[in-house]
mmCIF file of the N, C-alpha and C atoms, coordinates in Angstrom:
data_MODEL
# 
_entry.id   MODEL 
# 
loop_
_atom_site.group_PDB 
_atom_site.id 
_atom_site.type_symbol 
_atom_site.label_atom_id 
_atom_site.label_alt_id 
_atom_site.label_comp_id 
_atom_site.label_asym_id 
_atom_site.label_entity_id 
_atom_site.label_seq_id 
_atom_site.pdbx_PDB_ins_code 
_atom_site.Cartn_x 
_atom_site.Cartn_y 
_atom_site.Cartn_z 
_atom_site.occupancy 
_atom_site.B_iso_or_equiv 
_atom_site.pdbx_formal_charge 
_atom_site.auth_seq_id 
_atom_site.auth_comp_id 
_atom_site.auth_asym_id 
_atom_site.auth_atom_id 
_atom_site.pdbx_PDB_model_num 
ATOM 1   N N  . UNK A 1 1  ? 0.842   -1.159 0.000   1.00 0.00 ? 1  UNK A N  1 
ATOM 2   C CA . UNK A 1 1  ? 0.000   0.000  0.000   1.00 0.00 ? 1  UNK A CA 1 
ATOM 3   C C  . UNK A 1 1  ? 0.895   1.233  0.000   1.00 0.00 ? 1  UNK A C  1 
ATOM 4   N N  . UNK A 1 2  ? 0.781   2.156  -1.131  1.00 0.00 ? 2  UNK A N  1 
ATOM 5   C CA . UNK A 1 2  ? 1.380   3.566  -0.949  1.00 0.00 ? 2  UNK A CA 1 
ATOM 6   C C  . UNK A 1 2  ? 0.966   4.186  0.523   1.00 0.00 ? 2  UNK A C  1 
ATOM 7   N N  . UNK A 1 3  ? 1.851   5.314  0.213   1.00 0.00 ? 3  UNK A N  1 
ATOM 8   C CA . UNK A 1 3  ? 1.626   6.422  1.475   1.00 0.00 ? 3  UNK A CA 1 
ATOM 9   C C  . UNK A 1 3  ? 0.992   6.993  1.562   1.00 0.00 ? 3  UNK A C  1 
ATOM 10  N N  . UNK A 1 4  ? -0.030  7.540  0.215   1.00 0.00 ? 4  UNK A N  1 
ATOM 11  C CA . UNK A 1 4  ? -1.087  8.184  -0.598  1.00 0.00 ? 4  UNK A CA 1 
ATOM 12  C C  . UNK A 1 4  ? -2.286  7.659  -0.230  1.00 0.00 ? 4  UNK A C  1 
ATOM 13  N N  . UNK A 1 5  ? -2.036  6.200  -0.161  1.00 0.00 ? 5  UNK A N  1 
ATOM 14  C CA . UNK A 1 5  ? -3.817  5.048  0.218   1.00 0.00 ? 5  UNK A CA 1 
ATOM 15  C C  . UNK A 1 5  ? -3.317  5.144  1.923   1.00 0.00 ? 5  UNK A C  1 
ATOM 16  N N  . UNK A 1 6  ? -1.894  4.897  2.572   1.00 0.00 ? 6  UNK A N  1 
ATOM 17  C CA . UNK A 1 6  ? -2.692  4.836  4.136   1.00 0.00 ? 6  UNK A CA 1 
ATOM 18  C C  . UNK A 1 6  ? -2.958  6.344  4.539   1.00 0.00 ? 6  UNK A C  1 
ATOM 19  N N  . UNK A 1 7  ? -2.387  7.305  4.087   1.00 0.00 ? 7  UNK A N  1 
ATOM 20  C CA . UNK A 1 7  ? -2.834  8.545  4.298   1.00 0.00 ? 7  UNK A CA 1 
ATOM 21  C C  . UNK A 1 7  ? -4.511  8.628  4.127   1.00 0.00 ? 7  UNK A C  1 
ATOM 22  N N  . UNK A 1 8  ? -4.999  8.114  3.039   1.00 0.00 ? 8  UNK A N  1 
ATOM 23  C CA . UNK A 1 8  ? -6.514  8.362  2.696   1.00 0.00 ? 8  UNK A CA 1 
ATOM 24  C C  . UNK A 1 8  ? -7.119  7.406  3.478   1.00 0.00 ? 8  UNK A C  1 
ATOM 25  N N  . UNK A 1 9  ? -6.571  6.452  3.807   1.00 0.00 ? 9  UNK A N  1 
ATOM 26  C CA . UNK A 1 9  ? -7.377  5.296  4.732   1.00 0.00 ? 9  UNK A CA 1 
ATOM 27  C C  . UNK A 1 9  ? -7.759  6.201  6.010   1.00 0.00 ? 9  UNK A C  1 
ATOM 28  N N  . UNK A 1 10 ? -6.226  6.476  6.551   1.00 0.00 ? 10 UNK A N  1 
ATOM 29  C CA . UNK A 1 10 ? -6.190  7.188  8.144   1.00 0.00 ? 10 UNK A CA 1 
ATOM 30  C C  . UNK A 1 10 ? -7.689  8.592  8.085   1.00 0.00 ? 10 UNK A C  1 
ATOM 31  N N  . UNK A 1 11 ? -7.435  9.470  6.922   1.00 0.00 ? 11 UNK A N  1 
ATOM 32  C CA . UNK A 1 11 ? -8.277  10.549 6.938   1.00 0.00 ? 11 UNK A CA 1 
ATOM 33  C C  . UNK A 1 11 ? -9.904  9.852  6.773   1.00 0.00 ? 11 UNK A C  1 
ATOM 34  N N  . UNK A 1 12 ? -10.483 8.857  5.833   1.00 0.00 ? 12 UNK A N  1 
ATOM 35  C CA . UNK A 1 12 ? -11.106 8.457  6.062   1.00 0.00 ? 12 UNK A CA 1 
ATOM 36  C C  . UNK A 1 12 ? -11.837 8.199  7.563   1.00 0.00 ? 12 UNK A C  1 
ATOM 37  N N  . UNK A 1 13 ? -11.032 7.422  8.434   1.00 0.00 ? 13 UNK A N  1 
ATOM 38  C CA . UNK A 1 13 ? -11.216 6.344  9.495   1.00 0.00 ? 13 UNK A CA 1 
ATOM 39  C C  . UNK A 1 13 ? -11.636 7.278  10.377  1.00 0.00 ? 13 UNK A C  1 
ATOM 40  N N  . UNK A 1 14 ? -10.399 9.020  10.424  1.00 0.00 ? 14 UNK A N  1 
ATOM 41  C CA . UNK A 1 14 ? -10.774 9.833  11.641  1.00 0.00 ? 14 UNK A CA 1 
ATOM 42  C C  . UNK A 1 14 ? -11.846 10.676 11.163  1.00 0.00 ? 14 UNK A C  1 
ATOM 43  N N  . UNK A 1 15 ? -12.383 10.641 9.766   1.00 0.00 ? 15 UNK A N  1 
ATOM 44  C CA . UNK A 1 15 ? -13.362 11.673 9.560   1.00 0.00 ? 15 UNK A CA 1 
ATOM 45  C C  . UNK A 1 15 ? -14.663 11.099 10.217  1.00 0.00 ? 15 UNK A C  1 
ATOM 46  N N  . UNK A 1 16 ? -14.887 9.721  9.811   1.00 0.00 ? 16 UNK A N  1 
ATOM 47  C CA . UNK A 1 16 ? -16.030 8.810  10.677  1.00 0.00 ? 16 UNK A CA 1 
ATOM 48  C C  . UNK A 1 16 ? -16.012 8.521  11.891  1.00 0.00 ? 16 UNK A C  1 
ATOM 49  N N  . UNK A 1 17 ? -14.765 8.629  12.487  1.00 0.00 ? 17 UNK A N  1 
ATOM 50  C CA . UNK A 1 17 ? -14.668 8.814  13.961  1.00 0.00 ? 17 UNK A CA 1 
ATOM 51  C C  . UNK A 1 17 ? -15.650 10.269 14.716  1.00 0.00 ? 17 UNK A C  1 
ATOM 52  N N  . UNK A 1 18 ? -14.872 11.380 13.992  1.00 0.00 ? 18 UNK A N  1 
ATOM 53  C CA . UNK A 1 18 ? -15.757 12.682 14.250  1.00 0.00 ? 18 UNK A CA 1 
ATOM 54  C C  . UNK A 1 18 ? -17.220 12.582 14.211  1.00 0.00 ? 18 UNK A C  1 
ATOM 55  N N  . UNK A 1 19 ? -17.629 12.123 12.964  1.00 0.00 ? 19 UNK A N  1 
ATOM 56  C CA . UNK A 1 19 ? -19.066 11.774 12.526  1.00 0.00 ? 19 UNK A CA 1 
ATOM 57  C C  . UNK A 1 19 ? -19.488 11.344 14.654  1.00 0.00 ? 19 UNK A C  1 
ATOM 58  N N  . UNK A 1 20 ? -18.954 9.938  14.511  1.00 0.00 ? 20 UNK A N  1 
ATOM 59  C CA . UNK A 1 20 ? -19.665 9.416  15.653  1.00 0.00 ? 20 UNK A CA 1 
ATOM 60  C C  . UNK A 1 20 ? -19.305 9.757  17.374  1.00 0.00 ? 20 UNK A C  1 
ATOM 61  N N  . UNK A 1 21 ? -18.238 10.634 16.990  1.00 0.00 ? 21 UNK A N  1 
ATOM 62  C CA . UNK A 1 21 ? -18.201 11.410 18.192  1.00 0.00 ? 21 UNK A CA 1 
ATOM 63  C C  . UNK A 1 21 ? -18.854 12.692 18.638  1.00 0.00 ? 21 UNK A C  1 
ATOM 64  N N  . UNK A 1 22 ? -19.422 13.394 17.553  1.00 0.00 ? 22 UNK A N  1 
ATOM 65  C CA . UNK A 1 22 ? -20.279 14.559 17.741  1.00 0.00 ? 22 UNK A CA 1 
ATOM 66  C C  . UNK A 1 22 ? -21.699 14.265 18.611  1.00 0.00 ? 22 UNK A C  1 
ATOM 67  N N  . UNK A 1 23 ? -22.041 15.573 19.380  1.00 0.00 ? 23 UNK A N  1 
ATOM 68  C CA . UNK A 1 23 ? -23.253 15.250 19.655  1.00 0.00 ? 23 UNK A CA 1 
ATOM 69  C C  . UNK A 1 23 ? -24.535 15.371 18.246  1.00 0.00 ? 23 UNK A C  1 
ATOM 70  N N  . UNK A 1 24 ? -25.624 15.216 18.904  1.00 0.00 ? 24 UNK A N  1 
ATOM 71  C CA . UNK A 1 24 ? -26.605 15.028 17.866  1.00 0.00 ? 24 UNK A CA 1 
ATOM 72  C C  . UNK A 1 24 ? -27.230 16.938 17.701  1.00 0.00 ? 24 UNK A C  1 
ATOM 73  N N  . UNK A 1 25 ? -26.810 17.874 18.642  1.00 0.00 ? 25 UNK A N  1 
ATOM 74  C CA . UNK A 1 25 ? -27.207 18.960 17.941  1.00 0.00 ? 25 UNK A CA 1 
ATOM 75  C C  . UNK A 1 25 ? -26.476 19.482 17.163  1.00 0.00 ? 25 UNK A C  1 
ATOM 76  N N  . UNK A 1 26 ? -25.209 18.827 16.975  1.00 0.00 ? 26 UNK A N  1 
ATOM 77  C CA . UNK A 1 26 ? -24.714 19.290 16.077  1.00 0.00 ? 26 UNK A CA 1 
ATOM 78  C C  . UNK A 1 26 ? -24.219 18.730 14.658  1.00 0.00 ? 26 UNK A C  1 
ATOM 79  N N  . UNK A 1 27 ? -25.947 18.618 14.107  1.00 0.00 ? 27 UNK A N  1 
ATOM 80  C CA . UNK A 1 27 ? -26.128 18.268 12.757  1.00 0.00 ? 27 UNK A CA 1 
ATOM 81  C C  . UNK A 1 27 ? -25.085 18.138 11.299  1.00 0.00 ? 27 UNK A C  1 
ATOM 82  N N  . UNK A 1 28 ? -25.179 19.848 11.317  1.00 0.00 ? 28 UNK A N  1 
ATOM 83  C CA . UNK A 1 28 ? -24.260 19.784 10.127  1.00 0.00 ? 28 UNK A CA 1 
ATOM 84  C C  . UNK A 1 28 ? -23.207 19.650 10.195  1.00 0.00 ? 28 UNK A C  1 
ATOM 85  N N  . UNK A 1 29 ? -22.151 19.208 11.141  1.00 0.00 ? 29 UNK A N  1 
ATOM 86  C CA . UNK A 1 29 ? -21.265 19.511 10.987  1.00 0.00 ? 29 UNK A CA 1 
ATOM 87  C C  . UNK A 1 29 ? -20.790 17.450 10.913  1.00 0.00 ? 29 UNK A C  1 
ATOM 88  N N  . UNK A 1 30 ? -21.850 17.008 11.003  1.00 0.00 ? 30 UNK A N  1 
ATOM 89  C CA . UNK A 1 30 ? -21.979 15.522 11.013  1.00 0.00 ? 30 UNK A CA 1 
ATOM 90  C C  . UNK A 1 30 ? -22.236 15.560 9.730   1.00 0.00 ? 30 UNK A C  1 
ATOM 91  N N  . UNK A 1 31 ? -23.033 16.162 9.121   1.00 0.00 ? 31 UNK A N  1 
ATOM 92  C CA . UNK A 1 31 ? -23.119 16.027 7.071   1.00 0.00 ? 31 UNK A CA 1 
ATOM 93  C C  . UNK A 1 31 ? -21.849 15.869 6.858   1.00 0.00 ? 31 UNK A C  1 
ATOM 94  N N  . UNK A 1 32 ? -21.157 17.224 7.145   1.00 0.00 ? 32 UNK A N  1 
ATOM 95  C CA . UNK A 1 32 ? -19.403 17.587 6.435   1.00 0.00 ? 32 UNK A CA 1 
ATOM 96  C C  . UNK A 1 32 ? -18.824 16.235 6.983   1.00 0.00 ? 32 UNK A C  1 
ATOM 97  N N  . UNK A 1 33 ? -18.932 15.748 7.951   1.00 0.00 ? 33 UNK A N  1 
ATOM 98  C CA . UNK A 1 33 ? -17.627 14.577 8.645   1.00 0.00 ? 33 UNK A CA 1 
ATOM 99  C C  . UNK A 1 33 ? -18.062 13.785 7.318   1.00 0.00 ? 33 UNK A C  1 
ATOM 100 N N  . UNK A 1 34 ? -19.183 13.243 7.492   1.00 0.00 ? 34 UNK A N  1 
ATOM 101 C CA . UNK A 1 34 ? -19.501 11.765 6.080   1.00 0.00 ? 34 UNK A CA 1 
ATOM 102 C C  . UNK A 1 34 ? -19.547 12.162 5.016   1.00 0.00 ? 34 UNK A C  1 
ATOM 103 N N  . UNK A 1 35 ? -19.726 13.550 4.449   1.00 0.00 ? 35 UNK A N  1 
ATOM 104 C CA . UNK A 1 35 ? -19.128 13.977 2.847   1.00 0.00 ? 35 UNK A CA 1 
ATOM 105 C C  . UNK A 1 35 ? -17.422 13.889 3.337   1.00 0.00 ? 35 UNK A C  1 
ATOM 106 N N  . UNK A 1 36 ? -17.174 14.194 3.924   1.00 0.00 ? 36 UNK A N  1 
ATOM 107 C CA . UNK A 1 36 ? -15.429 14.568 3.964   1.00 0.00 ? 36 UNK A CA 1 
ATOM 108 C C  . UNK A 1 36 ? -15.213 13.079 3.750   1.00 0.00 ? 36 UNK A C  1 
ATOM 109 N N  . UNK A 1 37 ? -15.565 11.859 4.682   1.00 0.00 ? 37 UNK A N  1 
ATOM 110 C CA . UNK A 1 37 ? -15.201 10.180 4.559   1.00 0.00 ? 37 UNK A CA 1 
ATOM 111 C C  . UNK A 1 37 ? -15.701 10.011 3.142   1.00 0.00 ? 37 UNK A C  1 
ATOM 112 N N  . UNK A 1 38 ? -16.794 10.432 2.781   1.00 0.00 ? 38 UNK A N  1 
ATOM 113 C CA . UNK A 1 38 ? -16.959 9.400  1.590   1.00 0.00 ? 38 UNK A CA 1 
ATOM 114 C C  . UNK A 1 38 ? -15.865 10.303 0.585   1.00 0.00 ? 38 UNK A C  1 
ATOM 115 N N  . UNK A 1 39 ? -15.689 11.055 0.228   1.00 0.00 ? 39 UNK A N  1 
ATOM 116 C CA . UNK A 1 39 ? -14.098 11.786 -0.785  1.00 0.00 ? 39 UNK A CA 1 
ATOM 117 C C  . UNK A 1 39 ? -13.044 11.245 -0.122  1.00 0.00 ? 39 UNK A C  1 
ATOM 118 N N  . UNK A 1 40 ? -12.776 11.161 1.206   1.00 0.00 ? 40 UNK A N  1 
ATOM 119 C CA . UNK A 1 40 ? -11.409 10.045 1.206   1.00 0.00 ? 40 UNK A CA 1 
ATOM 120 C C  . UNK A 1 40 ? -11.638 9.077  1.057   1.00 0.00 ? 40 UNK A C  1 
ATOM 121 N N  . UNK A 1 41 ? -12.795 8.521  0.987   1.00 0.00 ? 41 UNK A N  1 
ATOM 122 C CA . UNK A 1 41 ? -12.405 7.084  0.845   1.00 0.00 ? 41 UNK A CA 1 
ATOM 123 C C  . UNK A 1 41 ? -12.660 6.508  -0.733  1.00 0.00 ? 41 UNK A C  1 
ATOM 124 N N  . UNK A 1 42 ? -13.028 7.401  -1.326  1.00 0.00 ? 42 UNK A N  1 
ATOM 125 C CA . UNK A 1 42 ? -13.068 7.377  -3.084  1.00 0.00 ? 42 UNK A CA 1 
ATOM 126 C C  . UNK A 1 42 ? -11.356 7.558  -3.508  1.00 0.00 ? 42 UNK A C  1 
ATOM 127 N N  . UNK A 1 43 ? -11.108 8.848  -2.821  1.00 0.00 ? 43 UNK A N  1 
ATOM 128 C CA . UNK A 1 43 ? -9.482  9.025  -3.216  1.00 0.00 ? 43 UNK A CA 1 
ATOM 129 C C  . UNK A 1 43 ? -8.687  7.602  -2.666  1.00 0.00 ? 43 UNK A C  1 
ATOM 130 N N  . UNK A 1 44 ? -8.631  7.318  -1.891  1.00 0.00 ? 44 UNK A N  1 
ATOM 131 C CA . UNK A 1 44 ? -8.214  6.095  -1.338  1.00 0.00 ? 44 UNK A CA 1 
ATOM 132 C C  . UNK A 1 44 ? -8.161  4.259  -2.079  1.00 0.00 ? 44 UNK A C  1 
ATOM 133 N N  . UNK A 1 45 ? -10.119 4.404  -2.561  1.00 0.00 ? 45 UNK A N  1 
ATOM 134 C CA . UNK A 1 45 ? -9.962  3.482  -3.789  1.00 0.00 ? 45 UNK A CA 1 
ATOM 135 C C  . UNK A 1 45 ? -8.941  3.946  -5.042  1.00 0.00 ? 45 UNK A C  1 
ATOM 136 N N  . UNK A 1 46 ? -9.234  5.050  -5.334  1.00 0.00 ? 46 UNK A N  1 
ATOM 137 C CA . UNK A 1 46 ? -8.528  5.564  -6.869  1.00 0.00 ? 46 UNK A CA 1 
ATOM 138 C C  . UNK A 1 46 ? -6.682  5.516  -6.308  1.00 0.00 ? 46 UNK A C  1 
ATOM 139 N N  . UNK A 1 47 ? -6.323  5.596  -5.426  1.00 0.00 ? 47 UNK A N  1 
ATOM 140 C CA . UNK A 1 47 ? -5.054  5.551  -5.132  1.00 0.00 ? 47 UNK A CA 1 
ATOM 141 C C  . UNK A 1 47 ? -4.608  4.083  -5.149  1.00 0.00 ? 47 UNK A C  1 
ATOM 142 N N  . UNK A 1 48 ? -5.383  3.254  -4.798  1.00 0.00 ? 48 UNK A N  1 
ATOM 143 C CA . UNK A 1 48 ? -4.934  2.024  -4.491  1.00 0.00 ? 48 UNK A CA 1 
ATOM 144 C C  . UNK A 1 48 ? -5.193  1.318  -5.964  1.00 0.00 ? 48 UNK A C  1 
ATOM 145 N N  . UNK A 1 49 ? -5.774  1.709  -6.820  1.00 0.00 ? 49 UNK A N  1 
ATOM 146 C CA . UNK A 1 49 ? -6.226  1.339  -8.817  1.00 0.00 ? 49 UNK A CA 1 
ATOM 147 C C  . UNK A 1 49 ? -4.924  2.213  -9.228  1.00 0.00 ? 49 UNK A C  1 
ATOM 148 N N  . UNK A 1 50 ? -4.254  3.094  -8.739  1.00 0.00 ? 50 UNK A N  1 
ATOM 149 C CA . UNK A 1 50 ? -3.333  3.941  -9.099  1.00 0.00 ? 50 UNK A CA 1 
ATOM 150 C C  . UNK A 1 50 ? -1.768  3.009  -9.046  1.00 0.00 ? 50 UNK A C  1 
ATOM 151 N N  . UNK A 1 51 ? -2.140  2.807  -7.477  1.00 0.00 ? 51 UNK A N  1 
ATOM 152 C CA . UNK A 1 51 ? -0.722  1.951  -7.262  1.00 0.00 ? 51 UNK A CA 1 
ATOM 153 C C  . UNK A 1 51 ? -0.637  0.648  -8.089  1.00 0.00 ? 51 UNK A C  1 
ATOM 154 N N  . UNK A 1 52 ? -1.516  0.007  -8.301  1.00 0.00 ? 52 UNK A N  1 
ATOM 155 C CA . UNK A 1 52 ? -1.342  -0.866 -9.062  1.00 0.00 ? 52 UNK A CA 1 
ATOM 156 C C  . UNK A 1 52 ? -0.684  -1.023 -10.465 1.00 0.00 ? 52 UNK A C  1 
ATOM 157 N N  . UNK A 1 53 ? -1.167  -0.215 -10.733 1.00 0.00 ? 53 UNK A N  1 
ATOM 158 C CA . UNK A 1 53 ? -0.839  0.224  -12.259 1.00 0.00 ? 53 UNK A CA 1 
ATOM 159 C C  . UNK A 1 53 ? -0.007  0.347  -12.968 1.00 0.00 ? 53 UNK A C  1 
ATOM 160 N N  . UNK A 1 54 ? 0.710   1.483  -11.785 1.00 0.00 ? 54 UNK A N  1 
ATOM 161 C CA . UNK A 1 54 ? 1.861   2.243  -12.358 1.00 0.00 ? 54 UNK A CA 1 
ATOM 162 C C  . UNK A 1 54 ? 2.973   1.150  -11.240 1.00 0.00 ? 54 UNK A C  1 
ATOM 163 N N  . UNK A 1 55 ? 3.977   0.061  -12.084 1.00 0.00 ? 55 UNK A N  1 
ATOM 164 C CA . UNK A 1 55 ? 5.153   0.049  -11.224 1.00 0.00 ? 55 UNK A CA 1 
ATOM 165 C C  . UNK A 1 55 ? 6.531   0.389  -11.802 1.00 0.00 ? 55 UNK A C  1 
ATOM 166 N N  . UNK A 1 56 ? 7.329   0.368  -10.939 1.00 0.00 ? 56 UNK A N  1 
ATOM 167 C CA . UNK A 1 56 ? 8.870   0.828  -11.305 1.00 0.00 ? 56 UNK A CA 1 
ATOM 168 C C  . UNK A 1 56 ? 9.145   -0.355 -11.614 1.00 0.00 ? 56 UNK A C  1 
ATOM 169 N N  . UNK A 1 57 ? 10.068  -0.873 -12.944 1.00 0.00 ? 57 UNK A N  1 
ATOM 170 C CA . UNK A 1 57 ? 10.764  -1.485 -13.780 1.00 0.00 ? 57 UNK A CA 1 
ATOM 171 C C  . UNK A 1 57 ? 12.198  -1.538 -13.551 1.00 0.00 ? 57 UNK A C  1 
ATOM 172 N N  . UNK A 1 58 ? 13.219  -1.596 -12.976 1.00 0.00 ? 58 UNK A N  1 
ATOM 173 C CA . UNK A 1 58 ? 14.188  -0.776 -13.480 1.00 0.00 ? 58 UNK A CA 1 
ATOM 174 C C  . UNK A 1 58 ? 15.088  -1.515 -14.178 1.00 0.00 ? 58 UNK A C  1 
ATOM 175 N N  . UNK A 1 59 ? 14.541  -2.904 -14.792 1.00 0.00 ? 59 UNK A N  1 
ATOM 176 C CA . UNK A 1 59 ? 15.376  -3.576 -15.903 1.00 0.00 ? 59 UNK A CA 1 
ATOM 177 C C  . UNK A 1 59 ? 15.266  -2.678 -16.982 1.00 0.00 ? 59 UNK A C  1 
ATOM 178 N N  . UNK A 1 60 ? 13.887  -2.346 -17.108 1.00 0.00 ? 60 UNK A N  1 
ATOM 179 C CA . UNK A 1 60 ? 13.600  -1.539 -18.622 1.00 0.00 ? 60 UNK A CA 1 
ATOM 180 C C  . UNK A 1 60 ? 14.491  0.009  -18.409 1.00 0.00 ? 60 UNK A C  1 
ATOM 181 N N  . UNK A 1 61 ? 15.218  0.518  -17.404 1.00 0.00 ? 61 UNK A N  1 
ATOM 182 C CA . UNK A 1 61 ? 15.745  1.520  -17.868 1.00 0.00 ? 61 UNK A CA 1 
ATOM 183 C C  . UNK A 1 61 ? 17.163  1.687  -17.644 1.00 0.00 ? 61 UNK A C  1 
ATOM 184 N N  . UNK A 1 62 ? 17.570  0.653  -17.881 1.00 0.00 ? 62 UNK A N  1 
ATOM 185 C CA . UNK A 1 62 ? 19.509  0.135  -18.162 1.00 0.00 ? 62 UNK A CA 1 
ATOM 186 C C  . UNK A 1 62 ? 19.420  0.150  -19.087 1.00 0.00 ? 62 UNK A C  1 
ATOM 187 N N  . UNK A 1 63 ? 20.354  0.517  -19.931 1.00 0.00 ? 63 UNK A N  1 
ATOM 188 C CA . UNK A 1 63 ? 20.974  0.687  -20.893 1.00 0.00 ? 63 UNK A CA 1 
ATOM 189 C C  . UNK A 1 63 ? 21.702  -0.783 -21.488 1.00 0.00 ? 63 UNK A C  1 
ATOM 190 N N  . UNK A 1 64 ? 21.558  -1.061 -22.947 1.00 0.00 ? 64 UNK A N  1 
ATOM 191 C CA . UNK A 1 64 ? 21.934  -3.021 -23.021 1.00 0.00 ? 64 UNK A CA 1 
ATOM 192 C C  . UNK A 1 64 ? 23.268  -1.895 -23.883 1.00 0.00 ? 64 UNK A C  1 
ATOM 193 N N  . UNK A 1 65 ? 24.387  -2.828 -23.781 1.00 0.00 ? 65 UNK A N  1 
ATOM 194 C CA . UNK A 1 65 ? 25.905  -2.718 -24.491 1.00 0.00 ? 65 UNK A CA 1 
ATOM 195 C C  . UNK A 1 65 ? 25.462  -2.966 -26.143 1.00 0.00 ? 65 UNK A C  1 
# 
């Protein structure tokens, strides 16, 4: 796992933490926690389809005699 996916994991995990640590009068600010989790945790899928993808080679960038 990149540093990019546990970074988005961690922001994820504490944004839903907030969510369920707030009290209940304070509504909106419980919207923003679970919009904020669900965008990390989209960035987080797309990072981890990212890492896959792209790897370092470094046979392919020696030079053959």
């Amino acid at each position: 796992m990149s540093k990019a996916a546990l970074s988005f994991l961690v922001l994820t995990l504490m944004a839903l933490a907030v969510d369920q640590l707030l009290d209940a009068s304070l509504e909106p600010l419980g919207l923003i926690a679970k919009i904020s989790a669900g965008v990390f945790a989209m960035l987080f899928l797309m990072s981890l389809i990212v890492g896959r993808r792209i790897k370092f080679d470094p046979v392919l960038r020696q030079a053959k005699p």
